[in-house]
C-alpha positions as CSV (number, residue, x, y, z in Angstrom):
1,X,-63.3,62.1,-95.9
2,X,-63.6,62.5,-92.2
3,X,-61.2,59.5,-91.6
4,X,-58.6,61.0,-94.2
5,X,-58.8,64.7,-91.9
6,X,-58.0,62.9,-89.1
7,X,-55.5,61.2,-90.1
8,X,-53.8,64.9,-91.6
9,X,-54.6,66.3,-87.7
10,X,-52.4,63.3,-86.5
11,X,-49.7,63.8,-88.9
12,X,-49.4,67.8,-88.7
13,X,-47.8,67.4,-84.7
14,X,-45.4,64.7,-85.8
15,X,-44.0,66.5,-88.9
16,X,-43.5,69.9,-87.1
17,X,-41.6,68.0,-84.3
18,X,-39.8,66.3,-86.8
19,X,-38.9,69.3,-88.8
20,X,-37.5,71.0,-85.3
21,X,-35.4,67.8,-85.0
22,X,-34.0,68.3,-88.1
23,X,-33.4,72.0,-88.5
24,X,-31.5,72.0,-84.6
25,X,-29.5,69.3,-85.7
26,X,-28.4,70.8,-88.7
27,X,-27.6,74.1,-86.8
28,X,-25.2,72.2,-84.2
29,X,-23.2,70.6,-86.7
30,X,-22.6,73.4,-88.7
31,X,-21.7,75.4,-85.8
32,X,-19.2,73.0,-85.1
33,X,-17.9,72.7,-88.7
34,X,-17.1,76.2,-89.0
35,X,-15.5,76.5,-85.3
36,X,-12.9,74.1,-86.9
37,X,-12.5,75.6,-90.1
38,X,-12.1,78.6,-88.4
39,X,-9.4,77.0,-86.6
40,X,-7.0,77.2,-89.1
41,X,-6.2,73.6,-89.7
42,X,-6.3,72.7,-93.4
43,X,-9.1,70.1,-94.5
44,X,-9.9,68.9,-97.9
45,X,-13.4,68.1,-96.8
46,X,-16.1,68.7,-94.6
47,X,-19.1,66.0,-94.1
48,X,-20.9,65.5,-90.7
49,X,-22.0,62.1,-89.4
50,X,-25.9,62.0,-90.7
51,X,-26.3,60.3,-86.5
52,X,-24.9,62.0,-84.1
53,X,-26.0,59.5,-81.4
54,X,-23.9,55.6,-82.7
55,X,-21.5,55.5,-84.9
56,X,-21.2,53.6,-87.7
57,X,-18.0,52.9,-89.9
58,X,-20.0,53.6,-93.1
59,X,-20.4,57.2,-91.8
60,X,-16.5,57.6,-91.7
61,X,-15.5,56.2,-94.8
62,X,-18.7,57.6,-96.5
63,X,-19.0,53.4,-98.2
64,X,-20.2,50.8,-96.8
65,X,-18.3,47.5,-97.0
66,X,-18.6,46.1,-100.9
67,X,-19.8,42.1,-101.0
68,X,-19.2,39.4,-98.5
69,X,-15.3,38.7,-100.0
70,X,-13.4,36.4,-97.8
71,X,-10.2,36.0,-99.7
72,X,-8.7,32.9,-99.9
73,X,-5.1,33.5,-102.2
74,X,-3.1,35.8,-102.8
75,X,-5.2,36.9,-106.2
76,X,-8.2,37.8,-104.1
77,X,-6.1,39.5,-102.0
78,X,-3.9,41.6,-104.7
79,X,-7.3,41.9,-106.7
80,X,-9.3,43.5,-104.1
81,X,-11.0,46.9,-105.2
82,X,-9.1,50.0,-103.4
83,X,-11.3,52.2,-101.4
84,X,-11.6,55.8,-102.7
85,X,-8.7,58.0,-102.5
86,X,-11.1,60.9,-100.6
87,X,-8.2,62.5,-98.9
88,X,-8.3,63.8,-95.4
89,X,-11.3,64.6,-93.7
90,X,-13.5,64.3,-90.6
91,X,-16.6,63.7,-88.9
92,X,-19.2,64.6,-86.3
93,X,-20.1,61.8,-83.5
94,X,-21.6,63.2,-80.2
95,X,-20.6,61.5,-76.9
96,X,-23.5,59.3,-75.4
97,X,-23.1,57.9,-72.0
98,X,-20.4,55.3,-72.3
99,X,-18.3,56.2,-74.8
100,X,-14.3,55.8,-73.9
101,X,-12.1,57.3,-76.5
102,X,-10.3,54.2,-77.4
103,X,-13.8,52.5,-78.2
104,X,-14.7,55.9,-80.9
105,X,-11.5,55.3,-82.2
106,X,-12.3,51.8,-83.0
107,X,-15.8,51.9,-83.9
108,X,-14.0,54.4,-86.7
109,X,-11.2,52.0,-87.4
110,X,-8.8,55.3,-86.2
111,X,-6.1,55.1,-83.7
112,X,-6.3,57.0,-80.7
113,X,-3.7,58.8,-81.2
114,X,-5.8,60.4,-84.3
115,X,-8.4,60.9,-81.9
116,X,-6.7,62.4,-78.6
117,X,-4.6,65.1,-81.0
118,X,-7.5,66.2,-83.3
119,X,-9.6,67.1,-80.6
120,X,-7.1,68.4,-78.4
121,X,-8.0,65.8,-75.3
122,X,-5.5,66.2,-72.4
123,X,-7.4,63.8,-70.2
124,X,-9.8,61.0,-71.4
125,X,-11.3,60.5,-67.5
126,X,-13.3,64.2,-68.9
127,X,-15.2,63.1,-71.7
128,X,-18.3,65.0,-71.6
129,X,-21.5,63.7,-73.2
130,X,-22.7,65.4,-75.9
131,X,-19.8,66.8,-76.5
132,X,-18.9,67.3,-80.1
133,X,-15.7,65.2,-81.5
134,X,-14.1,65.4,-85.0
135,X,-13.2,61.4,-86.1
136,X,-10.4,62.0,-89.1
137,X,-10.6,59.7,-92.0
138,X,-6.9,58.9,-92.0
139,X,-4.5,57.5,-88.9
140,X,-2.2,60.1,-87.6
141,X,-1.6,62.9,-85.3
142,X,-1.9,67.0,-85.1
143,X,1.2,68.4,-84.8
144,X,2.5,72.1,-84.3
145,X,5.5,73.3,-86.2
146,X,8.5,74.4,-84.5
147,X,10.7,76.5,-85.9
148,X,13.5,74.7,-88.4
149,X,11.1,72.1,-89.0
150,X,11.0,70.4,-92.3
151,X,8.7,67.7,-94.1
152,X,11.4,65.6,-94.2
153,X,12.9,66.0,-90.9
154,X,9.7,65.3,-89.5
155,X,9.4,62.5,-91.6
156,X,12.5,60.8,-90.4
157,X,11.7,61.8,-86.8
158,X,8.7,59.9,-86.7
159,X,9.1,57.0,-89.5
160,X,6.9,58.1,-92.0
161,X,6.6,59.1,-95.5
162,X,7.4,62.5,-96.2
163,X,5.8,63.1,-99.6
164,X,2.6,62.1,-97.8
165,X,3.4,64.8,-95.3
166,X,3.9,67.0,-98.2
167,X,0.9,66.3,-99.8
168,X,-1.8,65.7,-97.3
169,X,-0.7,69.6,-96.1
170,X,0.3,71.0,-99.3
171,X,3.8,71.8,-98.3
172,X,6.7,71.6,-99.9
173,X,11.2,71.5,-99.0
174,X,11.1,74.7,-97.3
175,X,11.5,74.6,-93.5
176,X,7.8,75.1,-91.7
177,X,6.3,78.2,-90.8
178,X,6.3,78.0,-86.7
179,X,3.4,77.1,-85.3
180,X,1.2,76.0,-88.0
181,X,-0.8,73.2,-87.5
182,X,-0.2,69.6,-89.0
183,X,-1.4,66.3,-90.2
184,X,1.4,63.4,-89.8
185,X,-0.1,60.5,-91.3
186,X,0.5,57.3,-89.7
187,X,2.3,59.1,-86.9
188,X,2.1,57.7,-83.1
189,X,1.8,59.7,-79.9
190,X,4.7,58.4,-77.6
191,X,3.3,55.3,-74.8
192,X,4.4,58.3,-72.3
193,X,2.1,60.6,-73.3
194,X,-0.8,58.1,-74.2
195,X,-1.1,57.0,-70.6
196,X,-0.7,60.7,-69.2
197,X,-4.0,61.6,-71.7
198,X,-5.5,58.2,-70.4
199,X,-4.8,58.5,-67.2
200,X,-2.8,55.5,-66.6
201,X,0.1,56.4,-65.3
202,X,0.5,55.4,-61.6
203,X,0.1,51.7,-60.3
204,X,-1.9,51.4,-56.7
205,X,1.4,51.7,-54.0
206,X,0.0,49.1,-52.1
207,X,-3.4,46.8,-51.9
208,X,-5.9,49.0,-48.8
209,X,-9.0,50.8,-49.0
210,X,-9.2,54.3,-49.0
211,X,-9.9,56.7,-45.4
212,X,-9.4,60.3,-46.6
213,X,-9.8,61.6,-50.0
214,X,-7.9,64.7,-52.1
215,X,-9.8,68.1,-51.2
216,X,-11.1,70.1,-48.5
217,X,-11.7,68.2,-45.2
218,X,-12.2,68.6,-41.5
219,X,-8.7,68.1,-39.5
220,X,-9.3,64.8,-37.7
221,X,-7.5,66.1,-34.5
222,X,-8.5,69.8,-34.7
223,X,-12.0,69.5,-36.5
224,X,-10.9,72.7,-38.7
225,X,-11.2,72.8,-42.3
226,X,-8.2,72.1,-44.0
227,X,-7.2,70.5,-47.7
228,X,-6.1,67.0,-48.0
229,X,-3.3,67.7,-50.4
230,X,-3.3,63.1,-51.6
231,X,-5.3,60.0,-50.8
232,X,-5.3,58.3,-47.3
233,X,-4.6,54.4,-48.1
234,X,-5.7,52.2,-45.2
235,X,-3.4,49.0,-44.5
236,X,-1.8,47.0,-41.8
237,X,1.1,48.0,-40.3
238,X,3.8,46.7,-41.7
239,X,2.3,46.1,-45.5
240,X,4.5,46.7,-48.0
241,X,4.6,49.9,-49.6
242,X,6.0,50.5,-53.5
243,X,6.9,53.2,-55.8
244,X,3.7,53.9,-57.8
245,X,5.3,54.6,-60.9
246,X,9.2,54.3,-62.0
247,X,11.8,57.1,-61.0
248,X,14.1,58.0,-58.9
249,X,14.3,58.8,-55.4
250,X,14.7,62.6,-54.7
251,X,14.4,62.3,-50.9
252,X,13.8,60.6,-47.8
253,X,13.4,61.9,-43.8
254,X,11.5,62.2,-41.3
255,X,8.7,65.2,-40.3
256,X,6.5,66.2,-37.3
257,X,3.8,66.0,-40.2
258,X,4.7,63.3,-42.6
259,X,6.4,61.3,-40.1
260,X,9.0,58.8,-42.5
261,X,8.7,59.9,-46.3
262,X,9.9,58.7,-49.6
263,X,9.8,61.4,-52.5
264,X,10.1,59.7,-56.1
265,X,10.7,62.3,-59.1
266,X,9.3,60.8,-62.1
267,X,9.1,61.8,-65.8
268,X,7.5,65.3,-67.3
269,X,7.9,67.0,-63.6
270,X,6.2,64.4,-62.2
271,X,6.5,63.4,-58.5
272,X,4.9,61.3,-56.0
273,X,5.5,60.7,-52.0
274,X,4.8,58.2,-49.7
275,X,3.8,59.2,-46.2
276,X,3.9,58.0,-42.6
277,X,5.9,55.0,-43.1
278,X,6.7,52.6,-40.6
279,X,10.2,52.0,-42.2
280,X,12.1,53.4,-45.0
281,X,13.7,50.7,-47.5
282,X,15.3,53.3,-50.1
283,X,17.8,55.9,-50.2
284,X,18.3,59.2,-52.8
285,X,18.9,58.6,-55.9
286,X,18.1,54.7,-56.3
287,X,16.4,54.3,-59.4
288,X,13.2,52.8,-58.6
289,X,10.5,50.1,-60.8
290,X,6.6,49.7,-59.6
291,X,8.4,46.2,-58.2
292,X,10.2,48.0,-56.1
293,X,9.4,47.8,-52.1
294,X,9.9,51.5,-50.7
295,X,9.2,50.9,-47.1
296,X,6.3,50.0,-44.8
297,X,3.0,51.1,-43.9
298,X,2.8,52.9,-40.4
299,X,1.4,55.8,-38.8
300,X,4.7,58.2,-37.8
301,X,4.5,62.0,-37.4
302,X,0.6,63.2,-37.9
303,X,-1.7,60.5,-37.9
304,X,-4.7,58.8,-36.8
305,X,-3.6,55.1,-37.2
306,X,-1.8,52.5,-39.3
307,X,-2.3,54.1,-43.4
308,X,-0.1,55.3,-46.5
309,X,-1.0,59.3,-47.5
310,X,-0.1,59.6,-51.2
311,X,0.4,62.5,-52.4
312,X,1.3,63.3,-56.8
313,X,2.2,66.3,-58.2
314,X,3.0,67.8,-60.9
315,X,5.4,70.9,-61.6
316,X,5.1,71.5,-58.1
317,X,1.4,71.7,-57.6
318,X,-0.5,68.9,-55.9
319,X,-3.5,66.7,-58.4
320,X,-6.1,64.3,-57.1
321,X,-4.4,60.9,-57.3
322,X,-7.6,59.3,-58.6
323,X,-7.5,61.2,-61.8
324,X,-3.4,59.1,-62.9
325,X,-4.0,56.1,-61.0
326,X,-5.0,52.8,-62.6
């Protein structure tokens, strides 16, 4: 009788702790089930992950995989039982340490396009762990209605069916109200935008090792505190120097500051320039490849020695070139 006590007074601390486990993870996820029904975006379903810690493919498609069938002929194939027409719906996976968004997306047999738009992810470097991140059920993208849009239109626009447009969002003929939010199945993001939202979309100018970094920094003449507005590359003088990314040339010259300078405009107000050369190779409005040799590495107007500042922007404001370079 003693024995059996003890055993209850070992039990009791482990089954509260357990219950606490339990009850906070039920609070999270349905906090974070109704902040997207809230949102507005139409779901036939709602079912969290039962882990929110590694995913696993069963969770998604809510079966695991039937029998060991490795079909041989064309019967096996054509006779292979359908999954379950569930519809569209999502669910909960928590970032751990180590998660990339292209590896979610495959754990859940998604694309990452599916991924990227449903969770509105501008830049995959910023993946927070434990942040929350809906996994859809079905491949496709979010998209927002613009006014005079129509299932169809949109269907031809991105070569996909419209009735599933139609039927996945409950829609009909009519153009679209603006604004509202929807699910294009099978839809892609363009490469463009997948290596903005990756981060992917400038090649190193030239092979060097890095002396000054984006941000606030101590002048190296004057000592002051000043902000580095690119990346100081170090390199031989002389070492070739090429477009990080393909454009056009906007401008070339020569400043007390920048010494010789090649400005590159890109895509999506993108621009780039390339500082302190020892020569200049291109001239305005040459259409430039990340092949193409710009000019050479020197240390013209203000500088310390032999290196390449690099400088992006964006719209006109400068970014931290480590965040777009791969």
């Amino acid at each position: 009788m003693r024995d059996e006590r003890a055993r209850r007074k070992e039990k009791e601390p482990l089954e509260r702790v357990a219950s606490l486990r339990v009850l906070s993870l039920s609070v999270a996820v349905f906090a974070f089930g109704f902040a997207f029904v809230s949102s507005g975006f139409p779901v036939a379903y709602v079912e969290p992950a039962e882990s929110v810690g590694a995913a696993d493919l069963a969770d998604a498609t809510g079966a695991g995989i039937a029998g060991d069938q490795s079909p041989d002929s064309v019967d096996a194939i054509i006779d292979e039982a359908p999954p379950p027409d569930d519809g569209l719906f999502y669910v909960a996976y928590r970032v751990v340490k180590g998660d990339t968004v292209s590896e979610i997306a495959a754990r859940y047999g998604v694309s990452t396009d599916s991924v990227v738009t449903f969770n509105d992810i501008t830049n995959a470097r910023t993946l927070s762990i434990g942040r929350y991140l809906r996994i859809p059920t079905l491949n496709g993208i979010i998209y927002d209605a613009k006014a005079g849009d129509t299932a169809d239109a949109l269907a031809a626009s991105y070569g996909i069916s419209s009735e599933r447009i139609k039927d996945l969002n409950g829609v009909g003929d009519d153009p679209l109200e603006a604004g509202k939010p929807l699910f294009l199945p099978d839809a892609r993001l363009s490469s463009w935008t997948l290596r903005e939202i990756s981060g992917d979309l400038f090649t190193w100018p030239l092979r060097g090792w890095i002396t000054s970094w984006y941000g606030w920094r101590d002048d190296p003449f004057s000592g002051a505190r000043s902000f580095h507005t690119g990346v100081d590359i170090g390199a031989n003088r002389g070492a070739s120097v090429r477009a990080a990314m393909e454009g056009t040339v906007s401008a070339t010259g020569y400043s007390t500051v920048s010494g010789n300078y090649v400005v590159i405009r890109h895509h999506s107000g993108y621009t780039s320039l390339y500082a302190h050369l020892d020569r200049i190779d291109v001239k305005p409005g040459k259409y430039v490849t990340t092949s193409t040799v710009i000019g050479a590495v020197g240390s013209t107007g203000y500088s310390t020695g032999p290196h390449l500042h690099f400088t992006v922007s964006k719209n006109g404001r400068t970014l931290n070139p480590m965040s777009v370079l791969r």
